[in-house]
C-alpha positions in Angstrom: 126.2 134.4 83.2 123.8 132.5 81.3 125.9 129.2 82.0 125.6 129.9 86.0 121.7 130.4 85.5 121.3 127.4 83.6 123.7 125.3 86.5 121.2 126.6 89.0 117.7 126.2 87.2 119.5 122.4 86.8 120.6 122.1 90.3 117.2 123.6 91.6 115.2 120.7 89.4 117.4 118.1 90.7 117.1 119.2 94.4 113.2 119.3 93.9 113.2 115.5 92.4 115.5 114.9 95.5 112.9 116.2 97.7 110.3 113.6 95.8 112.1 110.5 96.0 113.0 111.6 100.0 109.2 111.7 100.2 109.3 108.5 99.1 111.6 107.1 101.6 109.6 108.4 104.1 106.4 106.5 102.9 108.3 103.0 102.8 109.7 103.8 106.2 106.5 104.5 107.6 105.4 101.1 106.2 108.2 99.4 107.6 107.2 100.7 111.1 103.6 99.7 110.8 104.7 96.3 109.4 106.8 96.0 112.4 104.3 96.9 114.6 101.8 94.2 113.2 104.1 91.3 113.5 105.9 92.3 117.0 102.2 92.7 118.4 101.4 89.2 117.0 104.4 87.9 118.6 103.6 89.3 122.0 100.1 90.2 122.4 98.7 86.5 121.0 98.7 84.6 117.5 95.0 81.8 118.0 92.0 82.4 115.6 91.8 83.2 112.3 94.2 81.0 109.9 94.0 83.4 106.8 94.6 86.5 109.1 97.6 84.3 110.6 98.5 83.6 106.6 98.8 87.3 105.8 100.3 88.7 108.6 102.7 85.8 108.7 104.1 88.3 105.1 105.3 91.1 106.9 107.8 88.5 109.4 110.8 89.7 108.5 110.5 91.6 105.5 109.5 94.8 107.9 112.6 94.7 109.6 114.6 94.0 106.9 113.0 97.1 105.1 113.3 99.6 107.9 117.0 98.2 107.5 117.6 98.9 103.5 116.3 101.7 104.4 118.7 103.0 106.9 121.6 102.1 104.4 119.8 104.7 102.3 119.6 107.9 105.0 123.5 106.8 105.8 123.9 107.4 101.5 121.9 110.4 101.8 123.8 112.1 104.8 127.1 111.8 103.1 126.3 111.7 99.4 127.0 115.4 98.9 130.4 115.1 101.6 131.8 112.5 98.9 131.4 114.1 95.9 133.1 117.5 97.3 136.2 115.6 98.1 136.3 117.4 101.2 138.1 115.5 103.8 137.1 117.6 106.9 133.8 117.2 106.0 133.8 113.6 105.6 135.5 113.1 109.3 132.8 115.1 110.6 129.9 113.3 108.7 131.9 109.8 110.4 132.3 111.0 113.5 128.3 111.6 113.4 127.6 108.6 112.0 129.7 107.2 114.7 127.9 109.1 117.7 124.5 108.2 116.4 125.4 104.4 116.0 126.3 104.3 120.0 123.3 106.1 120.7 120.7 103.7 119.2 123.2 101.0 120.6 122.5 101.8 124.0 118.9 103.0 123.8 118.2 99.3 122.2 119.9 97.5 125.3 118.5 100.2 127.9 114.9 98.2 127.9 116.2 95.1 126.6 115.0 93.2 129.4 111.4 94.4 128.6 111.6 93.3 124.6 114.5 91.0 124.1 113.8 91.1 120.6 114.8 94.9 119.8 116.7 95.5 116.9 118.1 99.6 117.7 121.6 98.0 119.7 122.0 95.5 116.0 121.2 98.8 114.3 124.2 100.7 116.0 126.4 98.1 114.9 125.6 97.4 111.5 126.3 101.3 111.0 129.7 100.8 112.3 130.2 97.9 109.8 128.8 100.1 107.1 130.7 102.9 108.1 134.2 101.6 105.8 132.2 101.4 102.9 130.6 105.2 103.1 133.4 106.7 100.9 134.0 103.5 98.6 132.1 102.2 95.1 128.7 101.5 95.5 129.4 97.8 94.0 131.8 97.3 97.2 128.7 97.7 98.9 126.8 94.6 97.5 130.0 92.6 97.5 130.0 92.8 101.0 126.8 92.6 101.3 127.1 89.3 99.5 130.1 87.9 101.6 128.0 88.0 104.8 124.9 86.6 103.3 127.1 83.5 102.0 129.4 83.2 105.2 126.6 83.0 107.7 125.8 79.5 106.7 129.6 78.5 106.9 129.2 79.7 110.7 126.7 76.6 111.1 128.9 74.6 110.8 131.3 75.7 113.3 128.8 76.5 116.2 124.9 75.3 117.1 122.5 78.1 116.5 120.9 76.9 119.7 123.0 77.7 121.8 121.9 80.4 124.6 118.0 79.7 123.2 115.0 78.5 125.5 113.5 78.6 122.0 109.5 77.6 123.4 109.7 81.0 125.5 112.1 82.9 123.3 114.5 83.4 126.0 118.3 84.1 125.5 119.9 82.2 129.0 123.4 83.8 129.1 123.1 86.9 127.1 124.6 89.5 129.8 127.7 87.1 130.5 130.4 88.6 127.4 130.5 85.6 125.4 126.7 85.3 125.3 126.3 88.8 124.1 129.0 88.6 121.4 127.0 85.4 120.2 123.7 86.8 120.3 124.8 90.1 118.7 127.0 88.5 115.8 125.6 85.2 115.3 122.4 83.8 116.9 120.7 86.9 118.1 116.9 87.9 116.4 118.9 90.4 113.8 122.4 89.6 114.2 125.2 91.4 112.7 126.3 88.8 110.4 124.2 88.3 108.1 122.0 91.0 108.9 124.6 94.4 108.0 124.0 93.0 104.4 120.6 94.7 104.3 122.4 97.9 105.3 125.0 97.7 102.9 122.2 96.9 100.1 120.5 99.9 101.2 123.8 102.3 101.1 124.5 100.8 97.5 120.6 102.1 96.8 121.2 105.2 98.1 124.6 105.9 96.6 122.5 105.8 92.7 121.2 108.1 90.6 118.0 108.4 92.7 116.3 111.3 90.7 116.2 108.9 88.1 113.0 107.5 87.0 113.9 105.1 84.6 116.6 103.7 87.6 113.7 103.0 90.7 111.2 101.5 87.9 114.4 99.3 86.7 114.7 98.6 90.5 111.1 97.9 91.0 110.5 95.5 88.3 113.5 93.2 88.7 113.2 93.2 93.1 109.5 92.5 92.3 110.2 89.6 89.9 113.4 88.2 92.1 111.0 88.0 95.3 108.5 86.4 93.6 111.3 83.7 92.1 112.9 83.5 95.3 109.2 82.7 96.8 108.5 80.1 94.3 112.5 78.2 94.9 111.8 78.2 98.0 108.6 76.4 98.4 109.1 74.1 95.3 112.1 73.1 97.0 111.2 72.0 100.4 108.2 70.2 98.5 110.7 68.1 96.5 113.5 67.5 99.3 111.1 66.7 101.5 109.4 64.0 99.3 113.2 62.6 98.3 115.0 62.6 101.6 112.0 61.6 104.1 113.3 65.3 106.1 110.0 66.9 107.4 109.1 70.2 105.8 109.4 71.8 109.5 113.2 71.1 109.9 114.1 71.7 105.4 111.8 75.8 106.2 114.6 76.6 108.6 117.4 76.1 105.6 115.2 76.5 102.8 112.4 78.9 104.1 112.1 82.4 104.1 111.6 82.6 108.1 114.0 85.0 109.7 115.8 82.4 112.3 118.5 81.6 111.0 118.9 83.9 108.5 120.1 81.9 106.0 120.7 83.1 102.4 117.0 82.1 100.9 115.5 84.8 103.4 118.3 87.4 103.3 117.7 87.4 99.5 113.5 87.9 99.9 114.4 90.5 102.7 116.2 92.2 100.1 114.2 92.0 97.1 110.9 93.0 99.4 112.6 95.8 100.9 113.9 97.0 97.4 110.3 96.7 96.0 109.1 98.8 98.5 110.8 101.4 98.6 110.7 101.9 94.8 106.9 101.4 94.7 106.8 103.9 97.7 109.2 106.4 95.4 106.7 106.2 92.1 103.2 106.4 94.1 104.7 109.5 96.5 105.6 110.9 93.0 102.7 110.3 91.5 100.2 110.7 94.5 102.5 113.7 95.4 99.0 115.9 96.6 97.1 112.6 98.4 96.7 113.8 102.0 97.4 109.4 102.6 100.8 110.2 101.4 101.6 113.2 103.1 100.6 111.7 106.5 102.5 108.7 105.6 105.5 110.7 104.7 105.5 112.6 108.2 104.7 109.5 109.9 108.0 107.9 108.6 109.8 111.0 109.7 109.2 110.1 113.8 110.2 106.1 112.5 112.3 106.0 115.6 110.2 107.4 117.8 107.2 105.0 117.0 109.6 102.0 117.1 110.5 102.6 120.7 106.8 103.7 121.8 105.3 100.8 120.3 107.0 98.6 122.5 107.0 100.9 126.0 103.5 102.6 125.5 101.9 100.2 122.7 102.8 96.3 124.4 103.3 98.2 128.0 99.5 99.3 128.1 98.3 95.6 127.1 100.6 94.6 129.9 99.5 96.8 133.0 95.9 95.8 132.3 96.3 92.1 132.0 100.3 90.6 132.5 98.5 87.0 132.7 97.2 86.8 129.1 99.9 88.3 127.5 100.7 86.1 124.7 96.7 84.4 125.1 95.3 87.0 123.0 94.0 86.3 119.8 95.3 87.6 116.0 92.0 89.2 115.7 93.0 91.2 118.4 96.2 91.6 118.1 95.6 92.9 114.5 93.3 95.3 115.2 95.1 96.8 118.2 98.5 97.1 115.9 96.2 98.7 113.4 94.5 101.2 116.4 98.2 101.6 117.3 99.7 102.5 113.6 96.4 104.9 113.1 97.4 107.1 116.3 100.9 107.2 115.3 100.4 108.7 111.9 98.3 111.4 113.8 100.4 112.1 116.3 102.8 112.5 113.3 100.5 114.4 111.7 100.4 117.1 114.9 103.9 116.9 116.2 104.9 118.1 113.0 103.2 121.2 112.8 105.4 122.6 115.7 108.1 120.7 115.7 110.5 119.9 112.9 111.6 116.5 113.7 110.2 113.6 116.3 110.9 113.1 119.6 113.5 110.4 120.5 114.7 111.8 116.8 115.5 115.5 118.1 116.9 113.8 121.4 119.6 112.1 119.0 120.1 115.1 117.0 120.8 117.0 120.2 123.3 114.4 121.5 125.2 113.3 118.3 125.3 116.7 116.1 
């Protein structure tokens, strides 16, 4: 009897430290959206003005993304976590065949307004969690290995095809991407998060997921080595193009797209920084929810991460569409003083519709619609 107690005053410590670090999540997801929402409204809305604004928001290109994708490796951990170590088989179908339903969801609500932002990432999404799906129920290091295989293969893949191909790259315009061959190459290949390389940040984020979590020691481990490896990775990468430009005559323009951290192509110096920054993220958003646990900062962060979806779609129908009813012409003409400040506008009314929604409803919009559809 006193055994069981002990079990559940154990269990019941564990699942409160669970609820901390899921907190946590929520936080860097949140951050991820907002980060998102900065650089997709530069890209849109107009990037002239200010060069230091331009300097700083230039951060967040691809390292948003790539965090809101970690960080989906680390909900598909979390959904089955519990299914794996009960060695229940049924269960396990069922948690794949969800997995499964909510993959083709997101998959066709990314290409349903693809002609209005070519650049949505929710149809790559769906496919990267079919990739990931094998690797649910296997060792968390058969995570990174793959992870590690597609980060090194994508550059073999240059060599085979142009990355060009399909691109009107001065008005970012894919040319055949609705005939079949065009879409397969877009999606796996030359698309703006394409499957290979780009299911490695899932796969990094499912091997984050699948460890000890409630351990302290473990996310400030993971915090202090991501944090030093981005800032190495930084540093090879601009010392680099500095010396191989300066030895070969190659201008620094053409050596950033092989040895840069810019997200097109992907090639293994960014994957790596996308990695390392999402990692650090999310562990410095897991220690200051923890520690900041009362701050009403965090707790509106922490609801606003929980409508992620919702805000990801809005931003681009409600937040871009808006700027484009009232002026279609000088879309792309504004300037990154305002594109800034309307991305920040944006983010602020998110996190208090979060803020509201929440109070009557358990989950987000577009969120309960694919709960409905796929549980």
């Amino acid at each position: 009897m006193t055994m069981d107690r002990t079990n559940s005053k154990n269990s019941k410590a564990i699942d409160k430290k669970m609820k901390k670090r899921i907190a946590g999540i929520n936080v860097a997801r949140a951050l991820a959206v907002i980060g998102m929402i900065i650089v997709n409204f530069k890209i849109v809305l107009g990037k002239t003005g200010n060069n230091c604004l331009k300097a700083f928001i230039q951060i967040f290109d691809g390292k948003a993304a790539a965090t809101f994708v970690v960080l989906a490796g680390v909900g598909l951990a979390l959904m089955t976590n519990s299914v794996i170590k009960s060695q229940n088989r049924q269960k396990l179908k069922t948690a794949q065949k969800r997995i499964i339903k909510r993959a083709l969801f997101l998959f066709i609500v990314g290409l349903s307004y693809i002609k209005i932002w070519p650049a949505d990432i929710l149809h790559f999404y769906g496919i990267y969690m079919m990739a990931t799906l094998p690797f649910i129920n296997k060792k968390p290091k058969q995570a990174l290995i793959g992870a590690l295989a597609l980060i090194f293969i994508y550059p073999l893949l240059l060599l085979f095809w142009n990355y060009e191909t399909g691109w009107n790259f001065i008005i970012l315009e894919y040319k055949d991407f609705w005939t079949l061959e065009g879409f397969l190459r877009n999606l796996f290949y030359n698309g703006f998060h394409p499957v290979i390389p780009w299911t490695a940040f899932m796969l990094v984020g499912l091997w984050f997921g699948k460890q000890n979590m409630t351990n302290k020691k473990f996310i400030k481990k993971t915090l202090i080595i991501s944090a030093s490896a981005l800032i190495i990775v930084q540093f090879i990468s601009y010392l680099s193009i500095r010396i191989i430009s300066k030895i070969s005559g190659e201008t620094i323009e053409s050596l950033t797209e092989i040895l840069g951290t810019s997200p097109m192509p992907p090639m293994p110096i960014y994957m790596l920084n996308g990695i390392f920054a999402a990692l650090t993220i999310i562990s410095a958003s897991i220690l200051i929810s923890e520690q900041f646990q009362n701050s009403k900062i965090i707790n509106a962060l922490n609801k606003t991460g929980q409508l992620a979806l919702t805000f990801y779609v809005a931003h681009v129908i409600i937040g871009i569409g808006i700027v484009e009813a009232i002026n279609p012409a000088k879309l792309g003409k504004y300037s990154i003083e305002f594109s800034a400040s309307y991305a920040i506008i944006f983010s602020l009314l998110c996190v208090l519709f979060a803020i509201v929604w929440l109070r009557y409803k358990k989950t987000g919009p577009l969120e309960l619609i694919m709960r409905k559809i796929t549980d």
